[in-house]
LUMDO-406842 format. One record per atom (N, C-alpha, C): residue number from 0; x, y, z. Coordinates in Angstrom, 2 decimals. Layout:
BEGIN
<NUM; <X; Y; Z>>
...
***
This chain:
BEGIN
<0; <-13.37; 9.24; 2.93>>
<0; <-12.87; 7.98; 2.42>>
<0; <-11.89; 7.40; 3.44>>
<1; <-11.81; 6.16; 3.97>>
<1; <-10.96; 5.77; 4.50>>
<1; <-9.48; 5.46; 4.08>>
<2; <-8.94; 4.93; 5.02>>
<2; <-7.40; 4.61; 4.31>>
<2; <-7.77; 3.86; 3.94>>
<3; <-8.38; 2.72; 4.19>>
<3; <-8.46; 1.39; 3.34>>
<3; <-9.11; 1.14; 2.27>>
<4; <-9.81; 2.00; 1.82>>
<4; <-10.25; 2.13; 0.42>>
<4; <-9.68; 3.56; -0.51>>
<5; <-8.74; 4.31; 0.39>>
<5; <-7.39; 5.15; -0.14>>
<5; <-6.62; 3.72; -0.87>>
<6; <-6.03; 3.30; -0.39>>
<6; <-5.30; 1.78; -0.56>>
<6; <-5.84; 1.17; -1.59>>
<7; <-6.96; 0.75; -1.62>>
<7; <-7.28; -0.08; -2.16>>
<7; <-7.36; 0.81; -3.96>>
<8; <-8.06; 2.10; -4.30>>
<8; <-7.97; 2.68; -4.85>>
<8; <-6.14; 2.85; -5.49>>
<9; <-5.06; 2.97; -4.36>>
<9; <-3.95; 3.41; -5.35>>
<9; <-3.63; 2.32; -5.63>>
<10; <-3.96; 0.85; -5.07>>
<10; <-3.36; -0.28; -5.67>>
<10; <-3.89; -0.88; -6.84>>
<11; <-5.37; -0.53; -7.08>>
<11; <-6.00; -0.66; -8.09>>
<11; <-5.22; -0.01; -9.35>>
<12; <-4.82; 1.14; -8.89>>
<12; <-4.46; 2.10; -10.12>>
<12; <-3.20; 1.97; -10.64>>
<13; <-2.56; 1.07; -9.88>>
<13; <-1.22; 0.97; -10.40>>
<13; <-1.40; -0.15; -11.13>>
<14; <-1.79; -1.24; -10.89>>
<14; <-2.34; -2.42; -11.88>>
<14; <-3.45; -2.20; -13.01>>
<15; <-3.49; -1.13; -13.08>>
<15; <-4.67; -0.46; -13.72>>
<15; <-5.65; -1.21; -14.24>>
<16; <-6.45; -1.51; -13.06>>
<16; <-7.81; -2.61; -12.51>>
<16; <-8.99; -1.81; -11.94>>
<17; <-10.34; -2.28; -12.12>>
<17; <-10.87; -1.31; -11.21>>
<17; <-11.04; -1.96; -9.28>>
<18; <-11.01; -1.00; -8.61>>
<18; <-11.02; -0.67; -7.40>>
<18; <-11.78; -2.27; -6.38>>
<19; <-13.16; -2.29; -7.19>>
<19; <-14.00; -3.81; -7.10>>
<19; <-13.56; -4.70; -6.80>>
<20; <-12.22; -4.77; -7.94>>
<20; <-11.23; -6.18; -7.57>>
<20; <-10.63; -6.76; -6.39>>
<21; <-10.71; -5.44; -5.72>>
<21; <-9.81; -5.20; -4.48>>
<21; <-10.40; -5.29; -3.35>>
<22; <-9.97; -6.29; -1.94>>
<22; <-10.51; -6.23; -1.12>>
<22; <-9.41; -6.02; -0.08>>
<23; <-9.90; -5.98; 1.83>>
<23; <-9.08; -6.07; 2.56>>
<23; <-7.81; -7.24; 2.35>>
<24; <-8.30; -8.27; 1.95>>
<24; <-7.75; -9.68; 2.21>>
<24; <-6.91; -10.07; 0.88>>
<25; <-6.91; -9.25; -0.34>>
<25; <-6.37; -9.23; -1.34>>
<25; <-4.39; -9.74; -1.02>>
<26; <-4.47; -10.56; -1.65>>
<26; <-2.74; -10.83; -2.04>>
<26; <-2.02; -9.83; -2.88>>
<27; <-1.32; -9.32; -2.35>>
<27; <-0.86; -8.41; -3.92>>
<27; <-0.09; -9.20; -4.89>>
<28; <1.00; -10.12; -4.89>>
<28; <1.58; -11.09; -5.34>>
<28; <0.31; -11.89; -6.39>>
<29; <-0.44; -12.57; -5.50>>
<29; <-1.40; -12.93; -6.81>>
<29; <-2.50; -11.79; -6.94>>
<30; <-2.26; -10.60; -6.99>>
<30; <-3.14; -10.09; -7.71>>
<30; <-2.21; -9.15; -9.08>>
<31; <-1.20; -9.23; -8.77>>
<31; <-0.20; -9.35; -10.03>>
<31; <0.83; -8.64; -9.72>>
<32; <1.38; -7.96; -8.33>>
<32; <2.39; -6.94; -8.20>>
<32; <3.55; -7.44; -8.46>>
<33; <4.41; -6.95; -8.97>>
<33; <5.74; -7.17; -9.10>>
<33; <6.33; -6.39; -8.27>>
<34; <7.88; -6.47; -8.16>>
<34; <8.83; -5.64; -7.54>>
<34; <8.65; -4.01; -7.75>>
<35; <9.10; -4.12; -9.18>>
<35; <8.60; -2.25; -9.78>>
<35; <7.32; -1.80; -8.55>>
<36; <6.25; -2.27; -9.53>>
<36; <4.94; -2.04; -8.56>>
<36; <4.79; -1.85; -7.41>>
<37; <6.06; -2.73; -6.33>>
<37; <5.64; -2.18; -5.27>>
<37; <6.33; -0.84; -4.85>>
<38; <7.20; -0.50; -5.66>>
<38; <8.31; 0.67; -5.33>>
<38; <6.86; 1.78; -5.78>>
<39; <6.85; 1.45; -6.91>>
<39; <6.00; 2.72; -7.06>>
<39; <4.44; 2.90; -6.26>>
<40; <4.09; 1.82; -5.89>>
<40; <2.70; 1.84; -4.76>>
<40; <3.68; 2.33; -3.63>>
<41; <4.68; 2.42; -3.26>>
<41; <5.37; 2.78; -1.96>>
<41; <5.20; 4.56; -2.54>>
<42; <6.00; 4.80; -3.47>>
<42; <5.74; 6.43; -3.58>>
<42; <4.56; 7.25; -3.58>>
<43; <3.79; 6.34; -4.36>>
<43; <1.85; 7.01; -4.32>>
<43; <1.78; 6.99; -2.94>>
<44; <1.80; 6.43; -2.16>>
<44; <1.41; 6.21; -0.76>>
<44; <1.90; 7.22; -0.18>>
<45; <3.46; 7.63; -0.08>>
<45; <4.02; 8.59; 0.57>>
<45; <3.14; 9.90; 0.21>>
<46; <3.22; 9.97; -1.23>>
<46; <2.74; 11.34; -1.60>>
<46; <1.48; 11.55; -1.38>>
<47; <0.14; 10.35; -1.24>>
<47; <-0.57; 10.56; -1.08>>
<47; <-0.94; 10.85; 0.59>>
<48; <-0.53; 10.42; 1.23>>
<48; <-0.60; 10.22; 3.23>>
<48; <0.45; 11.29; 3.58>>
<49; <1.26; 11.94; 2.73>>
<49; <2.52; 12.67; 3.34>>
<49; <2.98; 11.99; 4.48>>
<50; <3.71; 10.66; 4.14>>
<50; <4.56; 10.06; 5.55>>
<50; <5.42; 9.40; 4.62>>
<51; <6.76; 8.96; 5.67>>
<51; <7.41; 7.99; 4.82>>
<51; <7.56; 6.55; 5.30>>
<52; <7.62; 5.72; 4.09>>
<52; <7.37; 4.06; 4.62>>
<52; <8.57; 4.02; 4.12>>
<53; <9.11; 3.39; 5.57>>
<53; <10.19; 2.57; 5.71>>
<53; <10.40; 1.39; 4.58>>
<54; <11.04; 1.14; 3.62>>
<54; <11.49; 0.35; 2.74>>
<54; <12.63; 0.29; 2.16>>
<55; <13.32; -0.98; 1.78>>
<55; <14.50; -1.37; 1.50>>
<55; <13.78; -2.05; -0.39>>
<56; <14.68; -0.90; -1.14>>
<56; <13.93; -1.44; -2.60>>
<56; <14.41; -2.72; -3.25>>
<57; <15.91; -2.86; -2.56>>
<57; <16.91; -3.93; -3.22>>
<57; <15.66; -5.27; -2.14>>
<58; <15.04; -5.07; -1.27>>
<58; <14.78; -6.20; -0.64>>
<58; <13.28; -6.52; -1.13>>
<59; <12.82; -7.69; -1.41>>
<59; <11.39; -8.02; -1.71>>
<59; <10.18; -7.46; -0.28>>
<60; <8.93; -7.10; -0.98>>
<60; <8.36; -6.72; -0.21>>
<60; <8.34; -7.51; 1.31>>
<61; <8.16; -6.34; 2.27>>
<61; <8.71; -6.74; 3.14>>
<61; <7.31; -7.53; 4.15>>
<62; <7.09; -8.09; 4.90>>
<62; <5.78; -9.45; 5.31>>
<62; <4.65; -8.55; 5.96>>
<63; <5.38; -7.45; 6.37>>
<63; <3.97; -6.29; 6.48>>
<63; <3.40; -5.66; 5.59>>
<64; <3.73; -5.69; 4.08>>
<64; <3.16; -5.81; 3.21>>
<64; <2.30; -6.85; 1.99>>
<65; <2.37; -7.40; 2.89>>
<65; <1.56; -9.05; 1.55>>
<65; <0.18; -8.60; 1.13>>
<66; <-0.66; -8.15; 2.02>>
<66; <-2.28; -7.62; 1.24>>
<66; <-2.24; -6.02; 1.56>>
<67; <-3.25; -5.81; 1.07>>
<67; <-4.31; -4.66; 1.14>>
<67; <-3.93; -4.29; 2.44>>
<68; <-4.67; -4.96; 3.07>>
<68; <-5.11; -4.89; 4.66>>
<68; <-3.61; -4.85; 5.26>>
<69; <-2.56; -5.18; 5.11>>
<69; <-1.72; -4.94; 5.65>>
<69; <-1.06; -3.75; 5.22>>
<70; <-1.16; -3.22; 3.96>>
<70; <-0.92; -2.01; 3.53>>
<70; <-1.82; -0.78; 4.53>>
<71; <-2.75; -1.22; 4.10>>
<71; <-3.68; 0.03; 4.99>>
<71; <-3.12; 0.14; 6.28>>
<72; <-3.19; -0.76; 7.32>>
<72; <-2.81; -0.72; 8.77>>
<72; <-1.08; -0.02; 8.71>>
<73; <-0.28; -0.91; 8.04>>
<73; <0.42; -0.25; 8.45>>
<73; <1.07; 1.82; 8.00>>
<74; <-0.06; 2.23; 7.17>>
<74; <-0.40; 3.44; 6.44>>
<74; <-0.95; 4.32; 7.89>>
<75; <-2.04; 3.10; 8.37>>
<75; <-2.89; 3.73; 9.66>>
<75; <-1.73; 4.05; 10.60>>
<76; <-0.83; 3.01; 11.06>>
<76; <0.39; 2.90; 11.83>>
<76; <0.65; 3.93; 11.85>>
<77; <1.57; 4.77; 10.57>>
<77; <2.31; 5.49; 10.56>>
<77; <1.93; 6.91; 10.17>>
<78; <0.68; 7.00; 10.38>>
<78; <-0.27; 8.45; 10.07>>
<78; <-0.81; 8.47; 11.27>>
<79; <-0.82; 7.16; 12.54>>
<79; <-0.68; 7.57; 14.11>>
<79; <0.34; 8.71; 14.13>>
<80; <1.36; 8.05; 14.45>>
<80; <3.03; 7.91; 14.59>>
<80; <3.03; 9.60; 14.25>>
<81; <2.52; 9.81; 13.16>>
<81; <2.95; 11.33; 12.54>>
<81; <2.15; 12.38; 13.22>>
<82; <0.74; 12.09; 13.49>>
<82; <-0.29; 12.78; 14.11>>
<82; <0.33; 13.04; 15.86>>
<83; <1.05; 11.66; 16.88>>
<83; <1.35; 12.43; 17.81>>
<83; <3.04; 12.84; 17.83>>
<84; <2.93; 13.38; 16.83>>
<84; <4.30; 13.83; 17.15>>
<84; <4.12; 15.64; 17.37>>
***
Protein backbone atom coordinates (compact mmCIF):
# COMPACT_ATOMS: atom_id res chain seq x y z
CA UNK A 1 0.00 0.00 0.00
CA UNK A 2 1.36 3.26 -0.56
CA UNK A 3 1.61 6.29 1.64
CA UNK A 4 -0.87 7.93 -0.27
CA UNK A 5 -3.55 5.70 0.05
CA UNK A 6 -2.04 5.01 3.91
CA UNK A 7 -3.30 8.79 4.04
CA UNK A 8 -5.98 8.70 2.38
CA UNK A 9 -7.34 5.64 4.40
CA UNK A 10 -6.46 7.43 7.99
CA UNK A 11 -8.14 10.56 6.80
CA UNK A 12 -11.07 8.77 5.72
CA UNK A 13 -11.29 7.19 9.12
CA UNK A 14 -11.20 9.98 11.15
CA UNK A 15 -14.20 11.62 9.33
CA UNK A 16 -15.56 8.33 9.35
CA UNK A 17 -16.20 8.30 5.41
CA UNK A 18 -15.28 5.69 3.15
CA UNK A 19 -11.73 5.85 1.63
CA UNK A 20 -13.54 6.51 -2.25
CA UNK A 21 -14.25 9.93 -1.10
CA UNK A 22 -10.79 10.65 -0.95
CA UNK A 23 -8.47 11.66 -3.49
CA UNK A 24 -4.83 13.13 -3.99
CA UNK A 25 -6.33 16.65 -4.57
CA UNK A 26 -8.89 16.45 -1.72
CA UNK A 27 -9.26 19.75 0.55
CA UNK A 28 -9.40 18.67 3.97
CA UNK A 29 -11.16 21.94 5.16
CA UNK A 30 -13.96 21.26 2.69
CA UNK A 31 -13.98 17.83 3.16
CA UNK A 32 -14.95 18.60 6.76
CA UNK A 33 -11.69 18.69 9.05
CA UNK A 34 -11.73 20.73 11.87
CA UNK A 35 -8.96 21.74 14.23
CA UNK A 36 -9.55 18.56 16.70
CA UNK A 37 -9.31 16.40 13.50
CA UNK A 38 -6.32 17.58 12.47
CA UNK A 39 -4.51 17.01 15.88
CA UNK A 40 -5.73 13.68 15.91
CA UNK A 41 -4.93 12.80 11.97
CA UNK A 42 -1.43 14.25 13.18
CA UNK A 43 -1.20 11.36 15.94
CA UNK A 44 -2.58 8.40 13.63
CA UNK A 45 0.07 9.44 11.31
CA UNK A 46 2.89 9.46 13.83
CA UNK A 47 1.83 6.14 15.17
CA UNK A 48 1.12 4.82 12.07
CA UNK A 49 4.73 5.90 9.94
CA UNK A 50 6.64 5.95 13.43
CA UNK A 51 7.98 9.63 12.70
CA UNK A 52 7.19 12.82 14.18
CA UNK A 53 5.36 15.77 12.34
CA UNK A 54 6.39 18.84 13.25
CA UNK A 55 3.19 20.77 14.50
CA UNK A 56 2.14 23.68 16.48
CA UNK A 57 -1.60 22.58 17.87
CA UNK A 58 -2.44 26.19 19.19
CA UNK A 59 -1.68 27.15 15.34
CA UNK A 60 -4.23 26.27 12.38
CA UNK A 61 -3.14 23.71 10.06
CA UNK A 62 -0.14 24.60 8.81
CA UNK A 63 -0.13 25.32 4.32
CA UNK A 64 1.77 22.02 3.96
CA UNK A 65 -1.08 20.52 5.05
CA UNK A 66 -4.30 21.71 3.03
CA UNK A 67 -4.93 18.20 0.98
CA UNK A 68 -4.28 14.68 0.92
CA UNK A 69 -1.51 15.05 -1.37
CA UNK A 70 0.18 17.35 0.70
CA UNK A 71 -0.23 15.17 3.67
CA UNK A 72 1.20 12.20 1.92
CA UNK A 73 4.40 14.05 0.51
CA UNK A 74 5.14 15.59 3.32
CA UNK A 75 4.72 11.86 5.38
CA UNK A 76 7.03 10.75 2.20
CA UNK A 77 9.40 13.81 3.29
CA UNK A 78 9.87 12.74 6.56
CA UNK A 79 10.03 8.80 6.26
CA UNK A 80 13.08 10.01 3.72
CA UNK A 81 14.57 12.11 6.46
CA UNK A 82 14.21 9.04 8.96
CA UNK A 83 15.37 6.25 6.52
CA UNK A 84 18.86 8.23 5.93
CA UNK A 85 19.62 8.83 9.11
Amino acid sequence: MSVLEQVINIVAKQLDKDPSEFAESTDLQEAGFESLDVIEMIFNLEDEFKIDIPFNANETAPSQMRSVGDIARLVETLLAGKAAK
